[in-house]
C-alpha positions in Angstrom: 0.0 0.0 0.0 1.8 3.3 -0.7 1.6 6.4 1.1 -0.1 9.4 0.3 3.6 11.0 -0.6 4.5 8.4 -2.6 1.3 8.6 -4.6 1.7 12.4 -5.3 5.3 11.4 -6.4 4.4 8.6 -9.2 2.2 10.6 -10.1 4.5 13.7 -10.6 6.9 11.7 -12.0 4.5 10.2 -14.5 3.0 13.5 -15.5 6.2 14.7 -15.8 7.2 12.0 -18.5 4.0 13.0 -20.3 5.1 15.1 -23.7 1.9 17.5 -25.2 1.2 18.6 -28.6 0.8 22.5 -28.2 -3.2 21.9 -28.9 -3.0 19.5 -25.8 -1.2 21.9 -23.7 -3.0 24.9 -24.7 -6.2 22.9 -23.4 -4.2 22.7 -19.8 -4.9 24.8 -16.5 -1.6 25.1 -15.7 -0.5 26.7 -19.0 -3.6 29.0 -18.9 -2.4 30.0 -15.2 1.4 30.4 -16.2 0.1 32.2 -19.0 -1.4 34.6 -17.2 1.2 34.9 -14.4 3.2 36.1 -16.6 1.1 38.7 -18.7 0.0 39.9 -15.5 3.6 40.5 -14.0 5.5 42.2 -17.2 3.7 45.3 -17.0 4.4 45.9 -13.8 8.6 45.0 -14.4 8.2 47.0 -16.9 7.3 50.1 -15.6 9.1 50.0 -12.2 12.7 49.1 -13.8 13.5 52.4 -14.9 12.4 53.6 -11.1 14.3 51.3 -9.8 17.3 52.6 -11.8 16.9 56.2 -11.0 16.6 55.2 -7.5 20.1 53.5 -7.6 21.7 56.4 -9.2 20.4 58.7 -6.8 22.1 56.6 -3.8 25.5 56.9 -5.7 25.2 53.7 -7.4 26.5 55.3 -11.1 26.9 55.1 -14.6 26.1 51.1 -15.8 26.2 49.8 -12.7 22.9 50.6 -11.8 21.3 49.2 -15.1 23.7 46.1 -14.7 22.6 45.4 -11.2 18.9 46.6 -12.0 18.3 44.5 -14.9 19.2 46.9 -18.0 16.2 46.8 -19.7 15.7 47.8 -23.0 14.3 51.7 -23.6 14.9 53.3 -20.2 15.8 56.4 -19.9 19.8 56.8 -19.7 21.4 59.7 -18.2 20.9 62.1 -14.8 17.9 61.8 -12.8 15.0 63.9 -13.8 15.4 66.9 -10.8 19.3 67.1 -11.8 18.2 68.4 -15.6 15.8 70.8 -14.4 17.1 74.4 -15.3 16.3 77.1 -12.6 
């Protein structure tokens, strides 16, 4: 008789074996769920990693280092912070 655990795991392991066609995966709750995970998430990335960068370059992390250790996304905005380019 197995175990509660050792059900879960054989049948992890077998559904883990298991390869889908993408019209059987895209018919899966997990893919829906990662799917929208993910499209939920990226927006949110998105529009906080240029903060994030400013941020660092305003506590004297400078130059590349901030979008090296912030992720370095694509199109953010490169340069001094905002305040520092006001003229005034």
């Amino acid at each position: 008789m197995k175990t509660r655990r050792g059900k879960a795991a054989a049948a992890a392991a077998q559904g883990a074996a298991q390869n889908y066609t993408v019209g059987q995966m895209l018919k899966t709750k997990q893919y829906w769920l990662l799917f929208f995970v993910v499209a939920l998430a990226t927006p949110a990335v998105l529009l906080f990693s240029p903060i994030i960068v400013e941020l660092a370059q305003q506590r004297g992390l400078r130059g590349g280092g901030a979008q090296l250790h912030c992720g370095g996304q694509r199109g953010q905005r490169r340069g001094p912070p905002a305040d520092a380019m006001a003229v005034g």
